[in-house]
Backbone bond lengths (Angstrom), bond angles and torsions (degrees), N, CA, C in turn:
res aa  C-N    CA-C-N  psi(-1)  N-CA   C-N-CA  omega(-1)  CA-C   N-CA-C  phi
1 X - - - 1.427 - - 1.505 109.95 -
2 X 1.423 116.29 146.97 1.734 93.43 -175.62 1.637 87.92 -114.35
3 X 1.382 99.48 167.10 1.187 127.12 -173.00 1.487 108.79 -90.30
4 X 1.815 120.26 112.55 1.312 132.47 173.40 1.196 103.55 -55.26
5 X 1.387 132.69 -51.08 1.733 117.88 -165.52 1.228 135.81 -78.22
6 X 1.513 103.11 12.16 1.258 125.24 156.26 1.396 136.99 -63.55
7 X 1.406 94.31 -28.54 1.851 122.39 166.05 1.604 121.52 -51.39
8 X 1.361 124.78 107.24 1.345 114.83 -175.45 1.702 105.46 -103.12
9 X 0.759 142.12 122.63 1.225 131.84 170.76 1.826 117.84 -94.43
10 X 1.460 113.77 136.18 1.796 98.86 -160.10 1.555 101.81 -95.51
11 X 1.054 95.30 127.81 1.918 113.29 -170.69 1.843 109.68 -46.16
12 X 1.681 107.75 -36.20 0.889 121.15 -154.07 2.225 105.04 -75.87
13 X 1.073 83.83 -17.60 1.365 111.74 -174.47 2.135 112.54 -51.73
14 X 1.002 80.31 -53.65 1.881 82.00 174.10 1.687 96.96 -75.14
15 X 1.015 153.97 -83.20 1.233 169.13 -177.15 1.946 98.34 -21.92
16 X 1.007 99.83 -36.67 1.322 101.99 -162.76 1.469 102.40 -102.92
17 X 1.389 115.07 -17.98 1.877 124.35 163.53 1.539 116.17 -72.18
18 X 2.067 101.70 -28.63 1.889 102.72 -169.17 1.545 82.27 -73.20
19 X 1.206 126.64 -63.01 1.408 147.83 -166.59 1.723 107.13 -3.80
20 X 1.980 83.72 -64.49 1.764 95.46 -174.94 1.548 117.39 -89.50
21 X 1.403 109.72 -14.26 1.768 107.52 153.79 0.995 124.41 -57.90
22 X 1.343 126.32 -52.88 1.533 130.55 163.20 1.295 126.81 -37.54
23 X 1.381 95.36 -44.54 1.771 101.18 -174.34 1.789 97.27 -85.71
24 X 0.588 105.73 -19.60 1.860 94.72 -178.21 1.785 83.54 -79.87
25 X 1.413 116.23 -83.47 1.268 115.33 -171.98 1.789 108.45 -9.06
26 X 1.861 113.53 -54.43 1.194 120.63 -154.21 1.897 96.74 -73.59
27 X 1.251 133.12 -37.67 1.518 159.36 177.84 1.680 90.21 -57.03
28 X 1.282 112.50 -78.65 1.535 102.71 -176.78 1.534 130.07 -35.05
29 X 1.597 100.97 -53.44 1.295 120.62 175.85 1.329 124.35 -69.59
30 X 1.441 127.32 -19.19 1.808 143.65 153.48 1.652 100.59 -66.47
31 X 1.235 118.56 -54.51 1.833 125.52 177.77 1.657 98.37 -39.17
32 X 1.399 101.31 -62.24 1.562 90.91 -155.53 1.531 116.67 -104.71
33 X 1.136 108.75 24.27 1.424 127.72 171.00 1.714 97.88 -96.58
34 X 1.675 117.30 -48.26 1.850 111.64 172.99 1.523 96.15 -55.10
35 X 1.350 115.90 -75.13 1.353 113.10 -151.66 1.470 121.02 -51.47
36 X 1.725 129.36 -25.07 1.054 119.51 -160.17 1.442 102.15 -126.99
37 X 1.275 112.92 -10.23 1.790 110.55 171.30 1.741 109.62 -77.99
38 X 1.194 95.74 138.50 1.641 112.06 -167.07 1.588 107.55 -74.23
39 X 1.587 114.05 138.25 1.531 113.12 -179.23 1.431 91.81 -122.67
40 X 1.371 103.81 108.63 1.398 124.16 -173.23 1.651 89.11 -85.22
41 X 1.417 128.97 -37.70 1.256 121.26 -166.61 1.699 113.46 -66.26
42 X 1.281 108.54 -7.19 1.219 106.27 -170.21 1.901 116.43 -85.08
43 X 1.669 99.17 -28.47 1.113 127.02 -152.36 1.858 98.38 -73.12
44 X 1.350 108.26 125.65 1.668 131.08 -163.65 1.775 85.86 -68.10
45 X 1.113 116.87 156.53 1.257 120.35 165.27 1.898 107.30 -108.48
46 X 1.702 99.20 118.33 1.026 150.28 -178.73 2.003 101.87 -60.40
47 X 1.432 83.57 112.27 1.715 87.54 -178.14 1.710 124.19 -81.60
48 X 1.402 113.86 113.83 1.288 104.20 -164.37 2.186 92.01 129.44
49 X 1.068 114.38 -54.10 1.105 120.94 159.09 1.237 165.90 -81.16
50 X 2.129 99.82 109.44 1.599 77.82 -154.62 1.757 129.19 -102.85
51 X 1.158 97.51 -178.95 1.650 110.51 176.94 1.679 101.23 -77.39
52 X 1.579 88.72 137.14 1.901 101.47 170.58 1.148 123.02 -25.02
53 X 1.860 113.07 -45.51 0.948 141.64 -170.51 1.430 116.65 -50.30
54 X 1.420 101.49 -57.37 1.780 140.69 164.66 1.297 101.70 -47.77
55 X 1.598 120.13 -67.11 1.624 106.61 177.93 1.380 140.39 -25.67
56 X 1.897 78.32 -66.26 1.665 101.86 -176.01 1.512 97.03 -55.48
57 X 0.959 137.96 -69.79 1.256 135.23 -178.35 1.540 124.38 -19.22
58 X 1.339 109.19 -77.92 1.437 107.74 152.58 1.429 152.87 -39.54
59 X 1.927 91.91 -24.54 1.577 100.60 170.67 1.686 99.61 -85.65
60 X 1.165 113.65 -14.12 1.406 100.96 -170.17 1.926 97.92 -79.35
61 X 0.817 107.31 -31.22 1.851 119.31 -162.26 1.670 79.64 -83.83
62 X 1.224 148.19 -21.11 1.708 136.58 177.44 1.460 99.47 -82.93
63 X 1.324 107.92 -55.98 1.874 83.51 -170.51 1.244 101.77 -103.06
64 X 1.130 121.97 28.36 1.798 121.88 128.45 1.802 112.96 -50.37
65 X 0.922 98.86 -69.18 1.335 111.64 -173.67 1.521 106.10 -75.51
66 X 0.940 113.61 -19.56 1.712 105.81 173.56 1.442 102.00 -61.53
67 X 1.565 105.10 -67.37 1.153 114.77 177.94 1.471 137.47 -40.91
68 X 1.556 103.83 -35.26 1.440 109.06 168.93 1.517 109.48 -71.93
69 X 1.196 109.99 -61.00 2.041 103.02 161.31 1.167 146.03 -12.06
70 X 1.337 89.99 -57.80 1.645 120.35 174.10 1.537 126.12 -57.93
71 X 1.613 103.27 -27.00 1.419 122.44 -173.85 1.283 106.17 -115.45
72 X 1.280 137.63 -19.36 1.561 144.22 165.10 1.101 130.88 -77.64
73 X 1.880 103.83 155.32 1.758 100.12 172.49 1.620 102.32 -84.49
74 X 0.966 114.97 -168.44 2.043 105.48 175.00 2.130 80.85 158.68
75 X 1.789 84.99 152.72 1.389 92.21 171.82 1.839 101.70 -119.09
76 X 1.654 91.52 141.71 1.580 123.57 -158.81 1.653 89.13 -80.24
77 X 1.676 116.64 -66.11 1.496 114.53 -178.44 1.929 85.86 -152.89
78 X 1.763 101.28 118.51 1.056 117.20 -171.73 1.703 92.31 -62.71
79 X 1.372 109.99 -56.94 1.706 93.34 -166.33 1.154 131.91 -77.12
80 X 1.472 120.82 -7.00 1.290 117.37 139.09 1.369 131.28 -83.52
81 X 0.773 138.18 -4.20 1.591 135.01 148.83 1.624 107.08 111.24
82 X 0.834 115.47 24.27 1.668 121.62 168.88 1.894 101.23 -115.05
83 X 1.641 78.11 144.07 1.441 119.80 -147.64 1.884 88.03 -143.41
84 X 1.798 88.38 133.41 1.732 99.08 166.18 1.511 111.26 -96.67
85 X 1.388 111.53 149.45 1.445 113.41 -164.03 1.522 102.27 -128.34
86 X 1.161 121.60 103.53 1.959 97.98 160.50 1.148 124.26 -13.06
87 X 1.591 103.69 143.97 1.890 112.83 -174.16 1.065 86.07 -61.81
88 X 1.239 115.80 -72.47 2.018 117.06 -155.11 1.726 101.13 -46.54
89 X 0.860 128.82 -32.90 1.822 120.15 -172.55 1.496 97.11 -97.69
90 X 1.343 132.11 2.25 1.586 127.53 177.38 1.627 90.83 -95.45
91 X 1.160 114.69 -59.12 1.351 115.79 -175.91 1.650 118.78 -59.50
92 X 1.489 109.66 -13.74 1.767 105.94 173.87 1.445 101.11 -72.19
93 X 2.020 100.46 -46.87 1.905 86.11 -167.24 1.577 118.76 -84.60
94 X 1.449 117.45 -16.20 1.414 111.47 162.32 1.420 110.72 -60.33
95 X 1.712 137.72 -36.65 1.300 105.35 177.60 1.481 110.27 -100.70
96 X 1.623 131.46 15.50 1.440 111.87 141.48 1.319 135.45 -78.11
97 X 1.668 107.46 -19.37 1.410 107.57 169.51 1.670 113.21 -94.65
98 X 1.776 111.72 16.40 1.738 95.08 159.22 1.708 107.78 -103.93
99 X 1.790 106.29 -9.87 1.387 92.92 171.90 1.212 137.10 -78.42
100 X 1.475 99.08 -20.42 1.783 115.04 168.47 2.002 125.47 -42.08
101 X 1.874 78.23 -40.28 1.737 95.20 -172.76 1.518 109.79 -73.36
């Protein structure tokens, strides 16, 4: 019959199994953080498309011009006879011509 208490088992053995789970765990999780996180820095700039930068820019140059519009006389289509009017002076003769009615 052999004798069980002869059996040593080495302590170091679990400690040294979390050790290399972890590190794979930690390897997996570096793997798929390269492969699937986006490198915007890489990405060519696309003609026709713009940068934020570009936006803002342009939105600023629109309600530029909104703004200048908005406050000016200017003609809409000379030969038909429309003409842009300031809000504030559109809004005097729309409400003198609804008090008339």
């Amino acid at each position: 019959m052999s004798d069980s208490s002869n059996f040593s088992f080495p302590h170091r053995t679990p400690v040294f199994t979390a050790v290399i789970v972890l590190l794979c765990f930690a390897a997996f999780g570096w793997l798929a953080t390269k492969i699937y996180t986006p490198h915007a820095y890489t990405v060519d700039k696309i003609e026709g498309v713009k940068t934020p930068a570009d936006r803002k820019v342009l939105l600023a140059e629109h309600k530029t011009k909104e703004q200048d519009e908005s406050t000016s006389y200017g003609w809409v289509d000379r030969k038909a006879g429309i003409v842009r009017l300031p809000i504030d002076r559109a809004i005097e003769l729309t409400v003198k011509e609804q008090a008339k009615k």
